[in-house]
Structures are given as C-alpha cells and as structure tokens.
C-alpha positions as CSV (number, residue, x, y, z in Angstrom):
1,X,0.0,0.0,0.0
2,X,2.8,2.3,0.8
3,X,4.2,1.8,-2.5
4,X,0.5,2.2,-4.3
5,X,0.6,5.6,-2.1
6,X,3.7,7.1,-4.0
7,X,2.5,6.2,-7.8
8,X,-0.7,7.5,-6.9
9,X,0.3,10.5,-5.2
10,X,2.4,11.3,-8.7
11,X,-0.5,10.2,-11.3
12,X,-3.0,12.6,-8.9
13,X,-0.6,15.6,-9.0
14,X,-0.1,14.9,-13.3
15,X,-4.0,15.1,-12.8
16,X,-5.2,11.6,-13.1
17,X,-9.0,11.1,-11.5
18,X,-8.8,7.8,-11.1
19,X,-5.3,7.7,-8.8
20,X,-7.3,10.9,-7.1
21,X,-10.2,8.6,-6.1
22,X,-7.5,5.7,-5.5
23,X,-5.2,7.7,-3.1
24,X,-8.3,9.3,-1.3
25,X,-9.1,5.7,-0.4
26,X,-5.8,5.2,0.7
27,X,-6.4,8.0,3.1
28,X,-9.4,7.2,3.8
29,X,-8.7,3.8,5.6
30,X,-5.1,4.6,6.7
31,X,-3.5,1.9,3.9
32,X,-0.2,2.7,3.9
33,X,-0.5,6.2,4.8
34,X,-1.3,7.9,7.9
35,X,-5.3,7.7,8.4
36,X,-6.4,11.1,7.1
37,X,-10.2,11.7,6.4
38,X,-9.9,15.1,5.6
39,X,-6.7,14.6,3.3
40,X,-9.0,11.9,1.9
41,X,-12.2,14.2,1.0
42,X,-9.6,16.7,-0.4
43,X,-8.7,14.1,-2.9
44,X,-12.6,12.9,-3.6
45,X,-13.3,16.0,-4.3
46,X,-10.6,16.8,-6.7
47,X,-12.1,13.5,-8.4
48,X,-15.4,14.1,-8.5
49,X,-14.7,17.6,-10.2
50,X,-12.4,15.4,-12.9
51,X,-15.3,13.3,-13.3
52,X,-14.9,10.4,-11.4
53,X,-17.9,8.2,-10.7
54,X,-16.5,6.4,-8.1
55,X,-15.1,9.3,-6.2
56,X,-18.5,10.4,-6.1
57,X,-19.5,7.5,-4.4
58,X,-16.9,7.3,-2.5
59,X,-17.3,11.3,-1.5
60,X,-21.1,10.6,-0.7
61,X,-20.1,8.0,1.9
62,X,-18.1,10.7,3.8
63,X,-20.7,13.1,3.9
64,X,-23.3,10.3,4.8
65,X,-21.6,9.2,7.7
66,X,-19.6,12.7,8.7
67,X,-15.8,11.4,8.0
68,X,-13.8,14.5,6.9
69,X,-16.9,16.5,6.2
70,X,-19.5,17.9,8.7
71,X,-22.6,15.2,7.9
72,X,-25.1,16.0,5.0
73,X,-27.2,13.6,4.1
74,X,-28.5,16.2,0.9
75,X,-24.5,16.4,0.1
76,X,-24.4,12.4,0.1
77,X,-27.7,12.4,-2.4
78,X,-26.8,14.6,-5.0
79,X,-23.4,12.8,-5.1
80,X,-25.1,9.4,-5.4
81,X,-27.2,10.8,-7.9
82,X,-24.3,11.9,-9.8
83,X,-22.6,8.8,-9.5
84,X,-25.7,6.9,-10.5
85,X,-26.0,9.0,-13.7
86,X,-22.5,8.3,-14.5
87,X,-23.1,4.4,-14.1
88,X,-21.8,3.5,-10.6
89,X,-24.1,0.9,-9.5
90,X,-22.7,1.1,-6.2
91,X,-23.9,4.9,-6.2
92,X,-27.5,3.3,-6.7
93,X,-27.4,1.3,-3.9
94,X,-25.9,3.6,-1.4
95,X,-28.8,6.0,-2.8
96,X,-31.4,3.3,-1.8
97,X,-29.6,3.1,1.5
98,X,-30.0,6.6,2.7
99,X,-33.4,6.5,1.3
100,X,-33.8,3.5,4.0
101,X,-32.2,5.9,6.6
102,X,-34.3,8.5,6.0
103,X,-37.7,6.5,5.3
104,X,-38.0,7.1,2.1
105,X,-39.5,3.4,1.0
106,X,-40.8,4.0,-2.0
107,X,-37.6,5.7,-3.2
108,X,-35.2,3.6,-1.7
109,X,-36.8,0.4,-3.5
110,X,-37.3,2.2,-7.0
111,X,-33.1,2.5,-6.8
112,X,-32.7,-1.5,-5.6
113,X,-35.1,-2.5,-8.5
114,X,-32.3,-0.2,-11.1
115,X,-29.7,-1.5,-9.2
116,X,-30.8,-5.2,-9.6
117,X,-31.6,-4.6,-13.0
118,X,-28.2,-3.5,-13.9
C-alpha cells in the first residue's frame, strides 16, 4: 500500500482522476499512509470535479456518515445521484440506503429495482 501511495500521489498531482479517487481511499482507511479523512475528501473531491464516478461515491459516503466533512445527508444524495448517472451501480445502492435511513420506502426500493436490473 505504501508503495501504491507514491505512484498515486504522482498520477494525482499529473492530474489523473482515477489515482485521485485511488489515493483518497488510501487516506481514507489509513492503507499505507497515515489515516487522514480530511486529506482523503480533499482528494474525492478533486475526483469528482475530474469526473470520477467512483469518487462520487466514495465522497457521498463521507458526507453520509460525517468522515472528513460535517454530515449532510442532501451532500451524500446529490453525489449518489451523480454517480448513479455516470453508471456506478454502487452509487444506486448507497442511494437506496440513505433513502432507507431517511424512510424514504418507496424511493429507496425504485433504486434497488435499477440496481438489480443492472
């Protein structure tokens, strides 16, 4: 991971969204680098502006649960929504998650049905 770290850390700064997203994760759970939520959402975020679906997923989580980022639970949707229109099926599912948290049934089954579908 430590190694991973460094070539990411050198594709992100040449501007590569993917290694962004990659090296956020990295940060995110502390995989051979120091655990760093903030450091991590600074990375999401520069992915999500490159147009990374997963780092939209991946940014949604942290403002879902608060890691990094003061919770927001709107933050989280639009982000899943993006994600979900870029084709992360994982961005559908958490979508139909938070609907669960936030008791939105009929919404939160409408995303597991695309999900499933897809």
């Amino acid at each position: 991971p430590a190694m991973a770290a460094h070539w990411y850390t050198i594709a992100a700064n040449g501007g590569h969204a993917e290694a962004m997203n990659n090296l956020g994760a990295l940060y995110h759970s502390g995989s051979g680098v120091p655990q760093d939520h903030q450091l991590a959402v600074s990375y999401f975020t520069r992915a999500v502006t490159a147009g990374d679906a997963s780092a939209m997923l991946n940014l949604g989580l942290c403002y879902e649960s608060g890691a990094g980022v003061p919770q927001d639970w709107g933050r989280a949707e639009e982000l899943y929504v993006q994600g979900s229109a870029s084709g992360n099926v994982d961005a559908l599912t958490a979508l139909g998650y938070l609907y669960t948290l936030q008791e939105r049934y009929d919404k939160a089954a409408r995303c597991f049905v695309l999900a499933s579908e897809q």
